[in-house]
N, CA, C and O of each residue as an XYZ file, in Angstrom:
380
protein
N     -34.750     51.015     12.953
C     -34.668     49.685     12.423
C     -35.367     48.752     13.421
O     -35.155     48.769     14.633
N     -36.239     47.918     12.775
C     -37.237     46.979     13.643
C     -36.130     45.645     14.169
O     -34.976     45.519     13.758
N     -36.640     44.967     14.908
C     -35.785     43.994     15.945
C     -36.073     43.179     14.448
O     -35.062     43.053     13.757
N     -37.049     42.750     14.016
C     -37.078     41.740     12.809
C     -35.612     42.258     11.865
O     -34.866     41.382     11.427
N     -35.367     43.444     11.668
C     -34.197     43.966     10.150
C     -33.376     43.658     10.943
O     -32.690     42.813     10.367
N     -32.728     43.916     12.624
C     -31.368     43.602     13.326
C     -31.115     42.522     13.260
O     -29.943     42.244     13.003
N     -32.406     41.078     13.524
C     -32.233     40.007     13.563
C     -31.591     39.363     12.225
O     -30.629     38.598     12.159
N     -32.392     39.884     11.168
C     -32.114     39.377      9.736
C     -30.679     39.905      9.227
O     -29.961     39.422      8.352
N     -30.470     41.067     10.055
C     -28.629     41.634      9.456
C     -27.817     40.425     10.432
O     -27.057     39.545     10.030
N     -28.172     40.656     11.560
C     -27.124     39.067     11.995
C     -27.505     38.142     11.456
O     -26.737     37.268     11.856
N     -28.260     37.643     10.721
C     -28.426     36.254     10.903
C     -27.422     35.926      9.352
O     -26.826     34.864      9.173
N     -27.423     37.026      8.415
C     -27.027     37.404      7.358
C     -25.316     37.214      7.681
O     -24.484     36.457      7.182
N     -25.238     38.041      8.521
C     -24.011     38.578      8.355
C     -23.533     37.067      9.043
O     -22.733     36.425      8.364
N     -23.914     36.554     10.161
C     -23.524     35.151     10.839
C     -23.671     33.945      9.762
O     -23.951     32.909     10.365
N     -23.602     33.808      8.784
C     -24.244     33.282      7.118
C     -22.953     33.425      6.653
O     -22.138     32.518      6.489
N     -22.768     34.871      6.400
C     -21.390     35.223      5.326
C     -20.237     34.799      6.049
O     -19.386     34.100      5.499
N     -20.135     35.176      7.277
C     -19.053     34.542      8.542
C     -18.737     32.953      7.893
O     -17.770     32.334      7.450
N     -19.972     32.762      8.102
C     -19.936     30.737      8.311
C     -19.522     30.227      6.887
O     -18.873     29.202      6.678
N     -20.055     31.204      5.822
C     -19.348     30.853      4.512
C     -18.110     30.489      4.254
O     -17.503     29.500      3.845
N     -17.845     31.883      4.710
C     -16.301     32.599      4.409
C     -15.532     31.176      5.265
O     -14.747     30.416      4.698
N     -15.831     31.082      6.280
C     -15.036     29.951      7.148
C     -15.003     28.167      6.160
O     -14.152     27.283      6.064
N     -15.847     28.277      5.825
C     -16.328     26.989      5.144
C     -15.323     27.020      3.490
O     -14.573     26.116      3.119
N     -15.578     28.179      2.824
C     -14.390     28.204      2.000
C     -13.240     28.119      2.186
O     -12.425     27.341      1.691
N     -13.024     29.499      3.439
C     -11.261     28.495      4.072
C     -10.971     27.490      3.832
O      -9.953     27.091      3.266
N     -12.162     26.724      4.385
C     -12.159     25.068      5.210
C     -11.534     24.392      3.575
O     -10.362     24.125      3.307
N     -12.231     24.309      3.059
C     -12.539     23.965      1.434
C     -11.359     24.287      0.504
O     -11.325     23.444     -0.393
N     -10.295     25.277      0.381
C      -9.463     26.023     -0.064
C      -8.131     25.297      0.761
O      -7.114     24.803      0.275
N      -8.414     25.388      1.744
C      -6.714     24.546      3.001
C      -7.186     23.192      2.347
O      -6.205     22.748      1.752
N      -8.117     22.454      2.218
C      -7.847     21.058      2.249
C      -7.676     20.327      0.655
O      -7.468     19.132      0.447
N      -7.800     21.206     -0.181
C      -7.474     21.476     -1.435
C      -6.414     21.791     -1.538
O      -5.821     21.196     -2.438
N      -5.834     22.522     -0.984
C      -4.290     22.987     -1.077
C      -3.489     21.390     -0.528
O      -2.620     20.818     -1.186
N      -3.966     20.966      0.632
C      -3.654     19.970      1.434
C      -3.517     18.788      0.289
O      -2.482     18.209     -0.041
N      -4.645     18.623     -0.144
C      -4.924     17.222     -1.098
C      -3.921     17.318     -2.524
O      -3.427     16.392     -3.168
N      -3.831     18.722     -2.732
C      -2.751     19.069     -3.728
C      -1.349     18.492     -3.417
O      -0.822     17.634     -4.126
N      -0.783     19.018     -2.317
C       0.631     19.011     -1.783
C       1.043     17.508     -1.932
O       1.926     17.035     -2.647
N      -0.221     16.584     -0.677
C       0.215     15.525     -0.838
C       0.093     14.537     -2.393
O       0.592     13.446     -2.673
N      -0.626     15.294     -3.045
C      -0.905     14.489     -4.446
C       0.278     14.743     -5.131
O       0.580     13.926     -6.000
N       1.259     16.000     -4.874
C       2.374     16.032     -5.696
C       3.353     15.501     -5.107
O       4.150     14.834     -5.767
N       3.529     15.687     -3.642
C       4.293     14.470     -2.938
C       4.273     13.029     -3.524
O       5.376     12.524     -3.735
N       3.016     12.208     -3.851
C       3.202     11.034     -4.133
C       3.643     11.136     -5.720
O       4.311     10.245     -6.245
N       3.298     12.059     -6.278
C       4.093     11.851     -7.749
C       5.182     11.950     -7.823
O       5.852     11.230     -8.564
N       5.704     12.931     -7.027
C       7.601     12.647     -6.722
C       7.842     11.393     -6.369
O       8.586     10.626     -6.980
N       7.110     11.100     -5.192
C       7.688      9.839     -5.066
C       7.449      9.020     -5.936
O       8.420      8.264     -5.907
N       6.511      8.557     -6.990
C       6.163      7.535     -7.958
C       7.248      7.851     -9.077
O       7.929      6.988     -9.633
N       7.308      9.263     -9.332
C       8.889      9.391     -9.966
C       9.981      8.948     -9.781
O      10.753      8.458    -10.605
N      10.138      9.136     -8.385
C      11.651      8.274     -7.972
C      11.345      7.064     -8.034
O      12.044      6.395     -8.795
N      10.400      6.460     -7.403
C      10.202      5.412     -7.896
C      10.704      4.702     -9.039
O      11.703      3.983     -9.049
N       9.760      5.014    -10.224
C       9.955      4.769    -11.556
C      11.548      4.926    -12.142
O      12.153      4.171    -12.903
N      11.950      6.061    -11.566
C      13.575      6.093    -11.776
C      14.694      4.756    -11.288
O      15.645      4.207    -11.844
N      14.151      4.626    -10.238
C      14.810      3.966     -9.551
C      14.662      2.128    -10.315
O      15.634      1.376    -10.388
N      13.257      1.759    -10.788
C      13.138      0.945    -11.579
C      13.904      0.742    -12.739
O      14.526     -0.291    -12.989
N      13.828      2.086    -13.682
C      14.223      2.255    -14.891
C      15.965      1.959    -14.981
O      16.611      1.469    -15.908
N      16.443      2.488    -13.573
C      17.654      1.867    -13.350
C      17.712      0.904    -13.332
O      18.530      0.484    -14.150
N      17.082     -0.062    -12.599
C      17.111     -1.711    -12.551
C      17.040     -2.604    -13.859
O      17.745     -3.556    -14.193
N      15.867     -1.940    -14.553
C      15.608     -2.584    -15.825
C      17.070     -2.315    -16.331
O      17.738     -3.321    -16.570
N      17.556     -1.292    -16.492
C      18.893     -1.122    -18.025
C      19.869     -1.979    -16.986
O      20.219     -2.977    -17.617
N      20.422     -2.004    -15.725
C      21.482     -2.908    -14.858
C      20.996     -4.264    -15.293
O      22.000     -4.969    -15.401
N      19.794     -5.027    -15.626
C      19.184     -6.076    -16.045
C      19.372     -6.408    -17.374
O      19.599     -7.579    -17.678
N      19.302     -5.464    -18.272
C      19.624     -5.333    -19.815
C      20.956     -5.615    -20.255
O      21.246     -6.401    -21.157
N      21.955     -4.759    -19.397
C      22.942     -5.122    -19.436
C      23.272     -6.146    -19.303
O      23.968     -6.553    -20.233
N      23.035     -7.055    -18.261
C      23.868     -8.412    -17.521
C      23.262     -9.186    -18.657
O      24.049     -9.793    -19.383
N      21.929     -9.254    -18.925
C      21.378     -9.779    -20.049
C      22.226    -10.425    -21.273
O      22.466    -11.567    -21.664
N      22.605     -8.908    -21.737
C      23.394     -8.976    -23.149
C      24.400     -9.243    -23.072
O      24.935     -9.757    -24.054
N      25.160     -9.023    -21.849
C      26.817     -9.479    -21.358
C      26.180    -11.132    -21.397
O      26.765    -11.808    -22.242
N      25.283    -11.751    -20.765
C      25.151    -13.379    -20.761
C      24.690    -13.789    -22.110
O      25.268    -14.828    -22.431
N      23.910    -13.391    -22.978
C      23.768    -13.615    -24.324
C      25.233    -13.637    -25.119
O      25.455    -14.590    -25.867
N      26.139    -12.690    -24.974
C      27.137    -12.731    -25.434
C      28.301    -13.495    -24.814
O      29.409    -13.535    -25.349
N      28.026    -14.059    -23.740
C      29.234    -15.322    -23.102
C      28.529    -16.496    -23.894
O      29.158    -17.178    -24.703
N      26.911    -16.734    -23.560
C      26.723    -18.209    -24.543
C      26.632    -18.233    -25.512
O      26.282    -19.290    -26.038
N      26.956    -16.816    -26.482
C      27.444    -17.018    -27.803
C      29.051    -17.857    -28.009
O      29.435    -18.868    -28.597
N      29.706    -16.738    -27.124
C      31.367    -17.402    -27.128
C      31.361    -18.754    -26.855
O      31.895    -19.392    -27.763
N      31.120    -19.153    -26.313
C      30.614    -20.335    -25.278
C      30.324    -21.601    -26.160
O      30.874    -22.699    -26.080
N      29.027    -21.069    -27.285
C      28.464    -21.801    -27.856
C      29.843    -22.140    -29.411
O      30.323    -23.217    -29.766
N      30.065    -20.862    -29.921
C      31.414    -21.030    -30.656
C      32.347    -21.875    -30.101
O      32.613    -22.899    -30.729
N      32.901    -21.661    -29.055
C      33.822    -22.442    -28.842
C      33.529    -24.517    -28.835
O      34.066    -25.596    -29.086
N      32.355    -23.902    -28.373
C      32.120    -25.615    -28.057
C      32.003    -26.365    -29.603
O      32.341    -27.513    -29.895
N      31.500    -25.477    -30.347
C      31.066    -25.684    -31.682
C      32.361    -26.348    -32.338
O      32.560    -27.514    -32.679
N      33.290    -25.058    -32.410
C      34.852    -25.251    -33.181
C      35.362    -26.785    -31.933
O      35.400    -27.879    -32.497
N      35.655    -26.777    -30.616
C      35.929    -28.439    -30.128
C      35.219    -29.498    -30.364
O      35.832    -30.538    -30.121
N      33.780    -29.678    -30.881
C      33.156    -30.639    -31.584
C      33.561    -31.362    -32.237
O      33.612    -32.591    -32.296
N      34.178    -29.817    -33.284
C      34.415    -30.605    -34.810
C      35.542    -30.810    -34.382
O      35.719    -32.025    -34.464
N      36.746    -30.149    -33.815
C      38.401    -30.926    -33.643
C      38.230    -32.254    -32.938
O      39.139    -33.084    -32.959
N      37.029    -32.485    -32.282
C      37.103    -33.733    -31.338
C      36.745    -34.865    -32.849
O      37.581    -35.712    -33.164
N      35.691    -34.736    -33.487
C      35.064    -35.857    -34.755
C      36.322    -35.806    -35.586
O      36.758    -36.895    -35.959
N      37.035    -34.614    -35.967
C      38.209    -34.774    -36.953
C      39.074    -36.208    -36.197
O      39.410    -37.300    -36.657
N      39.251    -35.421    -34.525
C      40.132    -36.353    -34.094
C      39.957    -37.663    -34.428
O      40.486    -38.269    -35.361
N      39.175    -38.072    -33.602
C      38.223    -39.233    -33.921
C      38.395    -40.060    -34.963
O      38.718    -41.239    -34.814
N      38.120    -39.307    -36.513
C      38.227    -39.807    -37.379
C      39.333    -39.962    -37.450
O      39.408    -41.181    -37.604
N      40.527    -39.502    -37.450
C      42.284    -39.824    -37.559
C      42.278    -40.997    -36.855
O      42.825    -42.014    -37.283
N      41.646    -40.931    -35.704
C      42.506    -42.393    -34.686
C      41.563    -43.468    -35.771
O      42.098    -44.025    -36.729
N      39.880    -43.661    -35.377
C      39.606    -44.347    -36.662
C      40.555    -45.133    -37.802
O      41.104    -46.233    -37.861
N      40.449    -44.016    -38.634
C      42.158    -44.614    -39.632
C      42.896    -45.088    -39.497
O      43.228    -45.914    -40.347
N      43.828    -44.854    -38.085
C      44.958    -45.229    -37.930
C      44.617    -46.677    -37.165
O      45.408    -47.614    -37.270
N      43.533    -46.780    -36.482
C      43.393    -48.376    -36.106
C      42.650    -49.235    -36.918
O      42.411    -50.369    -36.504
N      42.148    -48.776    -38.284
C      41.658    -49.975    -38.988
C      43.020    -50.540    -40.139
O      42.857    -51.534    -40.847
């Protein structure tokens, strides 16, 4: 085998080496970019959970306060009119 075919089998084989290393390289940081990409979706999950809690604790207090200034609004409604009834009695009774 001529020094030219030894040279060209290393230079070959120092090629497939440097490949092979470079796919590693390429394969770990893919794996890497994976991990942390599913890391942040957990976390954007909890996240979102943690929102979705807030919103319905918000919904709630909501509809609990919609439903006091309903009562609220009834009541004031029904003392209106007992106050004008009143009203009108004393009216009467002083003309």
């Amino acid at each position: 085998m001529s020094e030219f075919e030894k040279s060209k089998e290393k230079f070959e084989e120092a090629l497939f080496n440097l490949e092979k290393l470079v796919d590693q390289m390429v394969d770990e940081s893919s794996k890497n970019n994976q991990i942390e990409s599913n890391n942040k979706i957990t976390e954007k999950t909890e996240d979102l959970a943690v929102l979705k809690k807030e919103r319905d604790d918000l919904k709630s207090k909501l509809l609990e306060a919609n439903e006091n200034y309903n009562s609220l609004s009834l009541v004031t409604t029904k003392l209106s009119n007992r106050l004008d009834e009143t009203i009108k009695k004393l009216k009467s009774v002083l003309e």
